[in-house]
N, CA and C of each residue as an Amber inpcrd file, in Angstrom:
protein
   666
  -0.7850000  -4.3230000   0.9570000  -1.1000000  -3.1870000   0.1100000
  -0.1730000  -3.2130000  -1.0970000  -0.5620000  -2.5860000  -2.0080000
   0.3410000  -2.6730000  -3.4440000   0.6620000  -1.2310000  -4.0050000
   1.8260000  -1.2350000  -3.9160000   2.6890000  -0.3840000  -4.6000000
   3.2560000  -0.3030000  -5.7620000   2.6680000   1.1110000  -6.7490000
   3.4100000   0.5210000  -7.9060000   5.0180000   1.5620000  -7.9530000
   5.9650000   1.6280000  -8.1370000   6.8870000   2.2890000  -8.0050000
   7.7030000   2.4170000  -9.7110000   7.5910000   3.6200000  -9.4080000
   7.9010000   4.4360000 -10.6000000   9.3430000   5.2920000 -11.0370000
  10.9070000   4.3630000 -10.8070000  11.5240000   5.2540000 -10.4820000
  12.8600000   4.0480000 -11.5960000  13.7010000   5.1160000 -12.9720000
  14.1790000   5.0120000 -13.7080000  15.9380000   4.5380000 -13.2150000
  16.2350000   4.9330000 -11.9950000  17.1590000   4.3810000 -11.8180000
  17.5290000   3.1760000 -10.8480000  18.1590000   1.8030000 -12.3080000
  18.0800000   0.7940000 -11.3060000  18.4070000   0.5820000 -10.0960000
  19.4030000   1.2660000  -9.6870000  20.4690000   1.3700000  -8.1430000
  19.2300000   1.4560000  -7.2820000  18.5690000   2.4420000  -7.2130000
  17.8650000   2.7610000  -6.7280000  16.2440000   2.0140000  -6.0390000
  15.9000000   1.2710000  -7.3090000  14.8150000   0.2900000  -7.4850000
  15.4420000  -1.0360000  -7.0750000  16.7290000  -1.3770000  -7.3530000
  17.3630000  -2.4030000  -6.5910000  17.3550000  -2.2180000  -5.1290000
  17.1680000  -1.4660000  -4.2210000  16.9090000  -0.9110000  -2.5970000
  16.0800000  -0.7890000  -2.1150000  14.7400000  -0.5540000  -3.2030000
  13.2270000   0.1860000  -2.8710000  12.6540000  -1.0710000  -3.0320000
  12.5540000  -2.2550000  -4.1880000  11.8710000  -2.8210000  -4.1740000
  12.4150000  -3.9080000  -2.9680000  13.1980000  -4.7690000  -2.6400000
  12.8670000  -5.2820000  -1.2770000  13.0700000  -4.9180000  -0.3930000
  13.1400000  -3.4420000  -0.0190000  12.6630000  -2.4600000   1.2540000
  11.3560000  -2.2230000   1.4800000  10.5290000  -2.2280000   0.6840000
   9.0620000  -2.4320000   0.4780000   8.7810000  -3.7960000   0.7150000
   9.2020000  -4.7860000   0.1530000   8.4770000  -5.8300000   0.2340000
   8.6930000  -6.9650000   1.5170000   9.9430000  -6.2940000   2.2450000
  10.3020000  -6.6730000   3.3510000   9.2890000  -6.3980000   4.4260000
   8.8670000  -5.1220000   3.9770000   7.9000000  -4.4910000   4.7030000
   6.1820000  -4.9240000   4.8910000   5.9880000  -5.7490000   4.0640000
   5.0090000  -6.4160000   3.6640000   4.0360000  -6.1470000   2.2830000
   4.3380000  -4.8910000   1.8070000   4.2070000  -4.5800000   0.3760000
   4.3050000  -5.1950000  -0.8590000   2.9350000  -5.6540000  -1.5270000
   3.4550000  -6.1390000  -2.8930000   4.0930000  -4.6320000  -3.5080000
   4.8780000  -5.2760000  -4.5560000   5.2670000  -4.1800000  -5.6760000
   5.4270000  -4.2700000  -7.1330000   5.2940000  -3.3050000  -8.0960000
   5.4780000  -3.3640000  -9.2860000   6.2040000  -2.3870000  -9.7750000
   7.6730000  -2.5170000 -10.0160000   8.5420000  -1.4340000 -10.6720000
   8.2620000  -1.3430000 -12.2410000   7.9450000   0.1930000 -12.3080000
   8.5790000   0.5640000 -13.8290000   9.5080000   1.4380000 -14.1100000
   9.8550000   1.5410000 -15.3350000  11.2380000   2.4300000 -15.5540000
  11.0820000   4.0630000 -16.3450000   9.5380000   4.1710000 -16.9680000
   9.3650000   4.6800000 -18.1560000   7.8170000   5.1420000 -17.7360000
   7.8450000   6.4360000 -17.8690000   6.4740000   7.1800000 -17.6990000
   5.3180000   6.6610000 -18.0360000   5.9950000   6.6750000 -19.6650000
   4.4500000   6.3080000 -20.6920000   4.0520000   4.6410000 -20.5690000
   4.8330000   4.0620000 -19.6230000   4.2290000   2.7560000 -19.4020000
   3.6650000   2.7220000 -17.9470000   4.2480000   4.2570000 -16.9930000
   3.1680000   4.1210000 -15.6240000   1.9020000   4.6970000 -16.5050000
   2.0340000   5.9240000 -16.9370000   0.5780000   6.1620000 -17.7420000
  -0.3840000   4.7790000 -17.7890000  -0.5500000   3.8390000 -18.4290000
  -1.1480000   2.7980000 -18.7700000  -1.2040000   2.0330000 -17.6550000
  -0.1790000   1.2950000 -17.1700000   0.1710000   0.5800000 -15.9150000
  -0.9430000   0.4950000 -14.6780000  -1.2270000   2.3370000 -14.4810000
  -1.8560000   2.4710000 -13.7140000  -3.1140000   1.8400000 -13.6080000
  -3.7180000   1.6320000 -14.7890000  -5.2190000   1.4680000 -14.7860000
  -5.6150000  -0.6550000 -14.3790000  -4.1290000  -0.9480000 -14.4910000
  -4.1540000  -2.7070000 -14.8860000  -4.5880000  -3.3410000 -13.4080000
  -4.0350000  -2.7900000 -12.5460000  -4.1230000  -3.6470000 -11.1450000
  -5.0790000  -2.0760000 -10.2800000  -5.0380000  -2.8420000  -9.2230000
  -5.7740000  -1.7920000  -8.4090000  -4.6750000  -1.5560000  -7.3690000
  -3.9490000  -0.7120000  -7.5210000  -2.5620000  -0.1530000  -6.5520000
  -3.1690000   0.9970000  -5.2860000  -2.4940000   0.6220000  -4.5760000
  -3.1610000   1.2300000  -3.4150000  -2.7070000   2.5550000  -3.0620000
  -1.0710000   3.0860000  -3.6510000   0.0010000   3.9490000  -4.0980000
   0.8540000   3.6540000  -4.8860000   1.3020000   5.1660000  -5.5250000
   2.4720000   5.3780000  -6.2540000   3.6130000   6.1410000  -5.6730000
   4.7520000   5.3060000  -5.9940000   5.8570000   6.2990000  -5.6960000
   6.6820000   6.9240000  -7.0100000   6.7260000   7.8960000  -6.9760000
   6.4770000   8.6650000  -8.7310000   7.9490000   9.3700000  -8.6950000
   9.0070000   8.7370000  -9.6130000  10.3280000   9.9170000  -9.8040000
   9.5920000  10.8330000 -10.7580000  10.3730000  12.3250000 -10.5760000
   9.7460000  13.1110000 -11.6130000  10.8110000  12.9390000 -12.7680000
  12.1680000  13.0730000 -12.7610000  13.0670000  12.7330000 -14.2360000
  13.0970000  11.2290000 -14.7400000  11.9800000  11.2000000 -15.5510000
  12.0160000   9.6080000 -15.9960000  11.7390000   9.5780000 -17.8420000
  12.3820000   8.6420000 -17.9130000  12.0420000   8.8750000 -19.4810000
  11.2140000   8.9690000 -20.3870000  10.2840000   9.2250000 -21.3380000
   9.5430000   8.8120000 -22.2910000   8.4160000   9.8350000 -22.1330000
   8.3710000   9.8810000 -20.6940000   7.4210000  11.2870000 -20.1310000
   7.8240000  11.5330000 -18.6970000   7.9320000  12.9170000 -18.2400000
   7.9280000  13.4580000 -17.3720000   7.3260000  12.9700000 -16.0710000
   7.5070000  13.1000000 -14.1550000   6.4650000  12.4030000 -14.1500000
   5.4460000  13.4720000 -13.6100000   5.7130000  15.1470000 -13.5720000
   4.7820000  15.6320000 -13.9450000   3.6750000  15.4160000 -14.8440000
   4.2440000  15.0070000 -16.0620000   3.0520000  14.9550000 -16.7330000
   2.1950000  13.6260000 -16.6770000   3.0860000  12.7600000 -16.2190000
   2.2370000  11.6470000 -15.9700000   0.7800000  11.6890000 -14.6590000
   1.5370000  12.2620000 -13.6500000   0.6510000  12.8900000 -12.8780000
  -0.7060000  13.4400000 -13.3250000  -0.4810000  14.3020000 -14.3360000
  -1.4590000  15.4830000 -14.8970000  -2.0960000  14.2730000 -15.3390000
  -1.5880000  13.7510000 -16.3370000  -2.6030000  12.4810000 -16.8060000
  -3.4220000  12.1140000 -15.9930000  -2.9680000  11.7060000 -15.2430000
  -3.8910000  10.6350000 -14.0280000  -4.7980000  11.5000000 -13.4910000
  -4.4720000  12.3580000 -12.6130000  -5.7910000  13.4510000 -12.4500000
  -6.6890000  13.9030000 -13.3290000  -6.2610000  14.2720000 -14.6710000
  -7.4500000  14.6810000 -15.6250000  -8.1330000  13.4970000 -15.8400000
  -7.6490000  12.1860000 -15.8220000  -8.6640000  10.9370000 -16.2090000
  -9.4270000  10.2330000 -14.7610000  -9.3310000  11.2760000 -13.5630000
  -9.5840000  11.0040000 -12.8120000  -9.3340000  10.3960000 -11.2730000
  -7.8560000   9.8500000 -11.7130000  -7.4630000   9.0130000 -10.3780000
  -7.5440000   9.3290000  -9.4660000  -7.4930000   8.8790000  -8.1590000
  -7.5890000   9.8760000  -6.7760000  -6.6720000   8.8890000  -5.9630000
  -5.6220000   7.7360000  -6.7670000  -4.9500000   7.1720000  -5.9120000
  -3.4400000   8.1440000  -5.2730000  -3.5660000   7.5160000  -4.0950000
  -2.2930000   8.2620000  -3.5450000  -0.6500000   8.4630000  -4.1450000
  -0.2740000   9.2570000  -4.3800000   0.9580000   9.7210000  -5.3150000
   2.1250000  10.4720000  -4.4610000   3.4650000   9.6900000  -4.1730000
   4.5010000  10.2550000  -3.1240000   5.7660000  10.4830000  -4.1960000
   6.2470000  11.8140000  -4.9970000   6.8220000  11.7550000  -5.5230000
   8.1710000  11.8100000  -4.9120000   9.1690000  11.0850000  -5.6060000
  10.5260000  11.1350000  -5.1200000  11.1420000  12.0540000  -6.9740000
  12.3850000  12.8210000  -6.2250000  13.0130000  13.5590000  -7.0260000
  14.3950000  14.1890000  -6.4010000  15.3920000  14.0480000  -7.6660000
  16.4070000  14.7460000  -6.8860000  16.3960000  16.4660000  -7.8900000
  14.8310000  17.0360000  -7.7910000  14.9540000  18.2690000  -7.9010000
  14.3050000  19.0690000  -6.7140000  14.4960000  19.9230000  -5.7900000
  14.9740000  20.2500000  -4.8680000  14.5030000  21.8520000  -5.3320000
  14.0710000  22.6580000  -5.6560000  13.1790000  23.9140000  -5.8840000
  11.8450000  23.9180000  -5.8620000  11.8700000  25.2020000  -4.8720000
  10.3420000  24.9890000  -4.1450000   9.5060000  25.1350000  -5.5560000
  10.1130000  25.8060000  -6.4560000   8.8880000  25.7550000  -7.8190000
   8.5650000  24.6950000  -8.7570000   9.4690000  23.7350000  -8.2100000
   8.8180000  22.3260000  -9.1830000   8.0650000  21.6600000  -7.8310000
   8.5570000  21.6080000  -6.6880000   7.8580000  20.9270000  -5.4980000
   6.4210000  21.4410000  -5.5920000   5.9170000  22.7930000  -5.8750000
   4.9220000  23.4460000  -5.8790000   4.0840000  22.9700000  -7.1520000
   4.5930000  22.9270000  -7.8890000   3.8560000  22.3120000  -9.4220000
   3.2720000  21.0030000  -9.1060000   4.7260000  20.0720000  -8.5700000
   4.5010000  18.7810000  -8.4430000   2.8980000  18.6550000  -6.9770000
   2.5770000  19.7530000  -6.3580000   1.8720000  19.3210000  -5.4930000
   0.6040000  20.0570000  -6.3370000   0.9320000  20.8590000  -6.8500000
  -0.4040000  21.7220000  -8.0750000  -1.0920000  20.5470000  -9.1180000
  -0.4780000  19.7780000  -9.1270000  -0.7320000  18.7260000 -10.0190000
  -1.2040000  17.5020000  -9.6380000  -1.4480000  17.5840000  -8.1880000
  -2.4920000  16.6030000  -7.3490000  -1.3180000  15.7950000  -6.6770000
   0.0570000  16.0000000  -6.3880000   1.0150000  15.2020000  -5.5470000
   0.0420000  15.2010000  -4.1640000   0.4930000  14.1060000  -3.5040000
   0.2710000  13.9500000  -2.2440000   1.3140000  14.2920000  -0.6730000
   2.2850000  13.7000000  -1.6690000   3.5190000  14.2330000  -0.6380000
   4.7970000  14.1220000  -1.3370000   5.8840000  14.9290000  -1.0600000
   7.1810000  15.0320000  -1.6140000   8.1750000  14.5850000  -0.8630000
   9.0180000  13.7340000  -1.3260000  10.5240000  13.5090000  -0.7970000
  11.6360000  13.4030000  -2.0960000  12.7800000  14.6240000  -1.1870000
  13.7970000  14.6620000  -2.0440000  14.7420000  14.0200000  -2.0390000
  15.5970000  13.2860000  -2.8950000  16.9460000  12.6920000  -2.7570000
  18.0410000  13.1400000  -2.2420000  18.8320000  12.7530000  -1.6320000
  18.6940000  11.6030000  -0.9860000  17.5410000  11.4950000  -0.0540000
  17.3510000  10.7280000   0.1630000  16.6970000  10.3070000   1.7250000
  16.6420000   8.7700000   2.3240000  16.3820000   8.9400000   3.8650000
  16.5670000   7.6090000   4.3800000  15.2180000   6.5220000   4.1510000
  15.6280000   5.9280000   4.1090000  14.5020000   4.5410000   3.6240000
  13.1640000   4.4700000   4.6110000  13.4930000   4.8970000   6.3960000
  12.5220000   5.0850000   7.2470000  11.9000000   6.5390000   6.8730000
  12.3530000   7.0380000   6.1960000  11.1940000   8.2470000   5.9420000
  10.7330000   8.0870000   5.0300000  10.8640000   7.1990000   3.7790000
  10.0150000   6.6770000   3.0230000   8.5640000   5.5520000   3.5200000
   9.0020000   4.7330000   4.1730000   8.3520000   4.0710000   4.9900000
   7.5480000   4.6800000   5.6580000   7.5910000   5.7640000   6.5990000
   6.8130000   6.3340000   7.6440000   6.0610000   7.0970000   6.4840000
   6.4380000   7.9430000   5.4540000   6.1600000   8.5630000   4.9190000
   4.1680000   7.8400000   3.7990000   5.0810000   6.7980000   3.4720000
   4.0780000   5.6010000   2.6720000   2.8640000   5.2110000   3.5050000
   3.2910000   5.0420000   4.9710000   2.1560000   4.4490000   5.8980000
   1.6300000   5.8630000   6.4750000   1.8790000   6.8300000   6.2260000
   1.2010000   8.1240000   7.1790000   0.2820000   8.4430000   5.4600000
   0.7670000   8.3790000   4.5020000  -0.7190000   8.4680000   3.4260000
  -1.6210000   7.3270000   3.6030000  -0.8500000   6.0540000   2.9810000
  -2.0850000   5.1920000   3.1830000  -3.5290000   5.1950000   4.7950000
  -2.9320000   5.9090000   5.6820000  -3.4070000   6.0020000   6.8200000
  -4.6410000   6.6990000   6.3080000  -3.9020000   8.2640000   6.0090000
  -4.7000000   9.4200000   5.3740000  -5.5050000   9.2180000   3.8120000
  -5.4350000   8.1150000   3.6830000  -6.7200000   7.7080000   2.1530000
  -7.5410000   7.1380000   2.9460000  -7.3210000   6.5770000   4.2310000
  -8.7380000   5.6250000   4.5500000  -9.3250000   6.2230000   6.2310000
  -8.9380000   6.8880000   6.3580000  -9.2900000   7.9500000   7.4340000
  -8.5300000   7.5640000   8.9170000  -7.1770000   7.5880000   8.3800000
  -7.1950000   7.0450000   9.8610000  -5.3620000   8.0370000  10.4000000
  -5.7640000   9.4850000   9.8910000  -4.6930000  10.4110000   9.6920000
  -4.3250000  10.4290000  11.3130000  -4.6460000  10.8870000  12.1870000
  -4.6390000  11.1220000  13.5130000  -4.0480000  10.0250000  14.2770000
  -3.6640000   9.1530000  14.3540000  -2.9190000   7.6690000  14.7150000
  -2.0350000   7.2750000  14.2620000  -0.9260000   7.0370000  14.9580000
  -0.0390000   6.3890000  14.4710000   0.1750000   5.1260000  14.4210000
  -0.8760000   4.2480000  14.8180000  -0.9070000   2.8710000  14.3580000
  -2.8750000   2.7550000  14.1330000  -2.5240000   2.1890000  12.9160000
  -3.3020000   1.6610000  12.1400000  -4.5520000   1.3090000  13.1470000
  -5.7980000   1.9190000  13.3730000  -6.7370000   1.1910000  14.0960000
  -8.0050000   1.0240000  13.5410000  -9.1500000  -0.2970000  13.7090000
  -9.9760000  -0.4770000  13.5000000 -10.8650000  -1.6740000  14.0150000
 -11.5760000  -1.3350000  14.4980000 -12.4230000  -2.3300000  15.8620000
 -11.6210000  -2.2190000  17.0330000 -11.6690000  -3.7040000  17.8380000
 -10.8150000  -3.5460000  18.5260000  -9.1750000  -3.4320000  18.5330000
  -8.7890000  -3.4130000  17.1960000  -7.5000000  -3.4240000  17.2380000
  -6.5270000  -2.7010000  16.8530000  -5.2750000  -2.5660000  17.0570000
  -4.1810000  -1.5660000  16.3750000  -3.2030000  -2.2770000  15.8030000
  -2.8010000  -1.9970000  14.7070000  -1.7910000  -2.5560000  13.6840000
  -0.1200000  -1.2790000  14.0050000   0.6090000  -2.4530000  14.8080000
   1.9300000  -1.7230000  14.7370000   3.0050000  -2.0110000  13.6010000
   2.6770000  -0.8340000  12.3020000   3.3760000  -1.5690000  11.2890000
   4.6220000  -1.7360000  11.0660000   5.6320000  -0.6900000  12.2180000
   6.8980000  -0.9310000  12.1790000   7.2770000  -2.1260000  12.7610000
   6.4870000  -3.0170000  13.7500000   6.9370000  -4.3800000  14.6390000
   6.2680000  -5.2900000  13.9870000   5.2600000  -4.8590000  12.9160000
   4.6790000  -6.1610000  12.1750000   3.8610000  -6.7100000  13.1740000
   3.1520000  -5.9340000  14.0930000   2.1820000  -6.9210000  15.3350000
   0.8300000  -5.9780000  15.3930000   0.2180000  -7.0800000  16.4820000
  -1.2420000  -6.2500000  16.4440000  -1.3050000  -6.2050000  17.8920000
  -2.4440000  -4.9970000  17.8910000  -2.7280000  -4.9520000  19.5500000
  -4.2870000  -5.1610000  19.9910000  -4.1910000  -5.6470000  21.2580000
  -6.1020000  -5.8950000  21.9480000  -5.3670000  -5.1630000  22.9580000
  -5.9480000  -3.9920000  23.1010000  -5.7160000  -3.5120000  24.5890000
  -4.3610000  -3.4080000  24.9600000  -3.8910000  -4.1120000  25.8690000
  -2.0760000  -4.1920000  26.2400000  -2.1460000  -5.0590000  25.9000000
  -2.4310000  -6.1440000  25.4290000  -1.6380000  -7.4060000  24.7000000
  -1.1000000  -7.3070000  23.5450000  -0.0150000  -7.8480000  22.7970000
   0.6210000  -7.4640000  21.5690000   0.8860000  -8.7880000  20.8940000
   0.3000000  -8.8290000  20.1780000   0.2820000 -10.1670000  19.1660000
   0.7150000 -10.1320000  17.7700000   2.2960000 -11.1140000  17.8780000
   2.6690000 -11.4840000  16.5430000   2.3730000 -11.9680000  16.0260000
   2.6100000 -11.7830000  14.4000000   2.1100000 -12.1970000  13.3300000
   3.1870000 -12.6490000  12.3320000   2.7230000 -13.4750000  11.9370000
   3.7740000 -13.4630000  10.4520000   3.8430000 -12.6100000   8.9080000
   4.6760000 -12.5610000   8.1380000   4.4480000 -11.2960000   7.4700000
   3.4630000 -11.7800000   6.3180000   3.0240000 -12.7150000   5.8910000
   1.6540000 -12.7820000   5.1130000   0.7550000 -12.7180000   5.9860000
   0.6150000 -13.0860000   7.0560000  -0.8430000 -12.7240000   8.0490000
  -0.7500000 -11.0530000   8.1800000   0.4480000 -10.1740000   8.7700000
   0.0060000  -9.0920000   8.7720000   0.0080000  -8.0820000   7.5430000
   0.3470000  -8.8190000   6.3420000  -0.2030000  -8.2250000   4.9140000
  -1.5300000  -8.1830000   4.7970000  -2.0260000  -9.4610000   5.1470000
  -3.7920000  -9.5200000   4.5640000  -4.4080000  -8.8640000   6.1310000
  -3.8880000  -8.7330000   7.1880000  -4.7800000  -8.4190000   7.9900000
  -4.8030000  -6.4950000   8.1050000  -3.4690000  -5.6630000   7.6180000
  -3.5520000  -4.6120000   6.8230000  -4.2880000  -4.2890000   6.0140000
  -4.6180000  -4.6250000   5.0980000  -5.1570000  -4.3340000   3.9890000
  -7.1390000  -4.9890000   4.6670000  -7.3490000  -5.8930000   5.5160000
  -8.7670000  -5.6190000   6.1320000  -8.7300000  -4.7790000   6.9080000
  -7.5600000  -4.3630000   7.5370000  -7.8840000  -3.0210000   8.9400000
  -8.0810000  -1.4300000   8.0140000  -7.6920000  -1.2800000   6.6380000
  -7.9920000  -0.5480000   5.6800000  -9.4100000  -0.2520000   5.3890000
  -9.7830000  -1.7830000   5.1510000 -11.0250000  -1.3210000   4.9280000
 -12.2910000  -2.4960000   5.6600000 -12.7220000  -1.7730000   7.0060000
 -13.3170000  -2.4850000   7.8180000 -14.7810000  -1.9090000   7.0110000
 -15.6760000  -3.5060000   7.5380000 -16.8820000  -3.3080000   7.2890000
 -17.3010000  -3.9390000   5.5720000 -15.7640000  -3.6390000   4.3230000
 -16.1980000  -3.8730000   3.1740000 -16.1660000  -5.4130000   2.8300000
 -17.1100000  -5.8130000   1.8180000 -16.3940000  -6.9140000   1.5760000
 -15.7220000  -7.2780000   0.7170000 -14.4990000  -8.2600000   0.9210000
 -13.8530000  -8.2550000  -0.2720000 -13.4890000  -9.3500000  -0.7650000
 -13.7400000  -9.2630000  -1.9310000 -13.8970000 -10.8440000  -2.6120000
 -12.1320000 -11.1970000  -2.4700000 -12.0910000 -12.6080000  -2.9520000
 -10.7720000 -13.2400000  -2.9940000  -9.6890000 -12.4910000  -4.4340000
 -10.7630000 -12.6870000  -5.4550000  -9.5940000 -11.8300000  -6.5200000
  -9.3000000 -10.5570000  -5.8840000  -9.9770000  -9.6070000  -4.9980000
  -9.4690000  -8.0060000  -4.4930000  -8.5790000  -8.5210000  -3.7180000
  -8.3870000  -9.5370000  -3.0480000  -7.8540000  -9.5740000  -1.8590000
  -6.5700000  -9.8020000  -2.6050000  -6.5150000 -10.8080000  -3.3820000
  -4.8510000 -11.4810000  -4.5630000  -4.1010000  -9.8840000  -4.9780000
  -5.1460000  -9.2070000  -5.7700000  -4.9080000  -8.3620000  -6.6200000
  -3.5780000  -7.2740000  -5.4310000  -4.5530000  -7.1400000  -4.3550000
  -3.4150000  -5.8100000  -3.8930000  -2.6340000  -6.8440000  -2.6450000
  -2.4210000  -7.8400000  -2.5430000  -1.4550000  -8.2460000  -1.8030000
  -0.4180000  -9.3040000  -1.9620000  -0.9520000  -9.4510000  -3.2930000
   0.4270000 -10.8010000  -3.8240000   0.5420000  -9.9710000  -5.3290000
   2.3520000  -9.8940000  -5.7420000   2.4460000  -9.5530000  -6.8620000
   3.1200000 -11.4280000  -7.8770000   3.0450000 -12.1600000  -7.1750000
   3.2130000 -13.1790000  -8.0720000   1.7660000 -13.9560000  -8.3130000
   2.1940000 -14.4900000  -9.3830000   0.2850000 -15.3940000  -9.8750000
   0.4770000 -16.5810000  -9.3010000   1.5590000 -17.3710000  -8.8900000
   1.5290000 -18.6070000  -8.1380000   0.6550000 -18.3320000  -6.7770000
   0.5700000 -17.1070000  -6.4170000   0.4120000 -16.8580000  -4.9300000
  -1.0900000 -16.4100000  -5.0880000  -1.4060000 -16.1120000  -6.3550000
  -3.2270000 -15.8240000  -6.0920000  -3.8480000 -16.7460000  -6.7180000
  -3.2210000 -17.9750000  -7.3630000  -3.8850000 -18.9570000  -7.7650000
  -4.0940000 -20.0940000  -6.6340000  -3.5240000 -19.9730000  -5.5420000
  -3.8790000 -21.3160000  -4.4940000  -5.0180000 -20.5520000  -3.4750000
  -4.3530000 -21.5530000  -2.8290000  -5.3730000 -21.2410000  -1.6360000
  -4.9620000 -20.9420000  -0.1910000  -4.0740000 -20.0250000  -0.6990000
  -3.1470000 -19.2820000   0.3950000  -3.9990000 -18.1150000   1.1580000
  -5.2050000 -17.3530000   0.3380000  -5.8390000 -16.5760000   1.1170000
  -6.5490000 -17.2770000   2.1350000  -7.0700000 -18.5970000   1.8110000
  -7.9460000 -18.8920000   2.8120000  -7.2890000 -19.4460000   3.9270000
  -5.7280000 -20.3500000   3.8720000  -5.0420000 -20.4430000   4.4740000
  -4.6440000 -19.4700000   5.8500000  -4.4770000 -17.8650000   4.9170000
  -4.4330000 -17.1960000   6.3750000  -5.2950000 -16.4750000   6.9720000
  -6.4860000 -16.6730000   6.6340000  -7.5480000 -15.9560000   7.3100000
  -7.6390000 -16.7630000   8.3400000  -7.6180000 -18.3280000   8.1260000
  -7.4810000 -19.1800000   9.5430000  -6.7350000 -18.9970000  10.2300000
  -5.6790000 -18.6360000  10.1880000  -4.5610000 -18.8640000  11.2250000
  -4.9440000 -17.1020000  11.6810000  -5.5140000 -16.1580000  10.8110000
  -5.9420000 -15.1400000  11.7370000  -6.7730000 -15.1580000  12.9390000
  -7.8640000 -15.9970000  11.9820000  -9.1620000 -16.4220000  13.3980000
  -8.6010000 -16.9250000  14.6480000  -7.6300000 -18.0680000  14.2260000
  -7.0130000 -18.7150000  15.6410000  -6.1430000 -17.5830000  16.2620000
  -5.5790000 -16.5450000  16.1680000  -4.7670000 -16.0160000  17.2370000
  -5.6420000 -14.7480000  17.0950000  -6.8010000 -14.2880000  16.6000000
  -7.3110000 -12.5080000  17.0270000  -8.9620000 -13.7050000  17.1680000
  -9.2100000 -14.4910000  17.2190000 -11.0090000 -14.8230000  16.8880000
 -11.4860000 -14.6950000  16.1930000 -12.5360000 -16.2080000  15.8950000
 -13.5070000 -16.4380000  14.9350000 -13.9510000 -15.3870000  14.3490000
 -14.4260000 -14.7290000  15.1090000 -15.2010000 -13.3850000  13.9170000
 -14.8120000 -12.4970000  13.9310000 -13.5230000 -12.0510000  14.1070000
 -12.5370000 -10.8090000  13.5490000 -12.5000000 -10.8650000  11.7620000
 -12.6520000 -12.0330000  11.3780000 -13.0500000 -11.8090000   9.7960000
 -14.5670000 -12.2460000   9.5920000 -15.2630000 -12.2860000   9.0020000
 -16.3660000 -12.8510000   8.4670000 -16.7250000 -13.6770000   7.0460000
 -16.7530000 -14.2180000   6.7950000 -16.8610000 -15.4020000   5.3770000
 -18.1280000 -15.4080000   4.6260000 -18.3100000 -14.4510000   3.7880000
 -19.9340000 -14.4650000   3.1340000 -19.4830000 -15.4810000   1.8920000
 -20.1180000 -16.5550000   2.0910000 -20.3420000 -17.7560000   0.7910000
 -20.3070000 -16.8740000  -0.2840000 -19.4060000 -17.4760000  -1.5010000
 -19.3430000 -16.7350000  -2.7320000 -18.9910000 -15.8670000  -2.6440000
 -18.6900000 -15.1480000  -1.7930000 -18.7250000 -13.1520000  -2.3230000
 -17.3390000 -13.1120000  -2.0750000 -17.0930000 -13.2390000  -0.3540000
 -15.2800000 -12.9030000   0.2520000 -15.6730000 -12.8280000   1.6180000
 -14.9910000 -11.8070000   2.4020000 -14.6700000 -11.7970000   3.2230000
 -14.7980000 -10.1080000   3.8330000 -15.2370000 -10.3710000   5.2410000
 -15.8390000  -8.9490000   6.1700000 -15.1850000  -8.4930000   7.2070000
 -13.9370000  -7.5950000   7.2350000 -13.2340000  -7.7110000   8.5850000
 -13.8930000  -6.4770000   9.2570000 -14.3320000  -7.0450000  10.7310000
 -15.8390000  -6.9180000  11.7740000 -14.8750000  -6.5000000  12.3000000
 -13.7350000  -6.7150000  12.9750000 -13.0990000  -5.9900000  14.1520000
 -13.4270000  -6.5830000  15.4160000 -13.9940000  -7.5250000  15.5570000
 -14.8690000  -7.9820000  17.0060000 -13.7770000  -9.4930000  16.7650000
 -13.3920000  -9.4210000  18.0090000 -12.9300000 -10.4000000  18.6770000
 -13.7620000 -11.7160000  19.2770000 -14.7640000 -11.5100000  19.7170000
 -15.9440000 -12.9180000  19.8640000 -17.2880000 -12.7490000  19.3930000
């Protein structure tokens, strides 16, 4: 999944961005409002993590932007302002969820995976499910029943982002776009690389392969 993260102080973005990406998260830091303004529209980000004191623009108002032009992507603002009357604005203004500074890195985390859960309907669970399976995203593994099967962290990036969205299909550029933030990594042939090594440890048709188009994650194990 891809994260774009929106937060002006480097200390800070020096911690977040490979705490995220450890996690299996692509990411894209910016420093400056009026360049998330724009930013937003370039890639297809799956969330934002939004400081509100940032320079050039507010990220209230950046917010407001995005809702009046429509967005409906998920928005977790971080802030070290701390009054229920900007928390209230900030959620009046289409926030999704608030965390204040300080905070610990696992409540960002839990915090990130309990929305993305809640954009694709899957609020009520605490691990990720779809077909037969459950995605444990704190152990990076998957489940059939009681069996628990590891993965490596590019297999359980791309197999996230199909347990997201079962049934769709998704071509190879969707697939690059929200799970690799370098271009070396969506120019090979690394997607097709791990869809195999998915088939071999969950089964052949836990993904599906439509010629030309992409790829169908079925959830069915044989």
């Amino acid at each position: 999944m891809r994260i774009l993260l929106v937060e002006d102080s480097v200390a800070l973005a020096d911690q977040l961005v490979p705490l995220l990406k450890e996690h299996g998260y692509a990411v894209d830091w910016l420093a400056d409002g009026r360049d998330a303004v724009v930013r937003v529209h370039d890639d297809p980000f799956d969330l934002v993590v939004l400081d509100l004191g940032l320079p050039g623009m507010d990220g209230l108002q950046v917010l407001k932007q995005w809702r009046q032009e429509g967005l409906s992507i998920p928005v977790l603002i971080l802030t070290a302002r701390d009054s229920w009357s900007e928390r209230i604005e900030g959620l009046r203004q289409g926030a999704d969820d608030y965390l204040t500074k300080p905070f610990h890195p696992d409540e960002l985390l839990l915090r990130i995976q309990a929305l993305l859960r809640r954009s694709h309907g899957n609020a009520n669970d605490e691990r990720l499910s779809a077909g037969m399976l459950k995605l444990d995203e704190s152990r990076q593994t998957v489940w059939h029943g009681e069996e628990e099967i590891a993965l490596t962290g590019a297999e359980f990036r791309m197999l996230r982002y199909f347990m997201h969205n079962p049934g769709r299909l998704l071509s190879k550029g969707q697939l690059a776009s929200h799970l690799y933030d370098n271009e070396s990594d969506r120019d090979s042939n690394v997607l097709e690389v791990h869809v195999n090594r998915l088939r071999r440890k969950l089964g052949k048709a836990v993904i599906e392969t439509r010629r030309g188009q992409g790829y169908v994650y079925t959830g069915q194990l044989s």
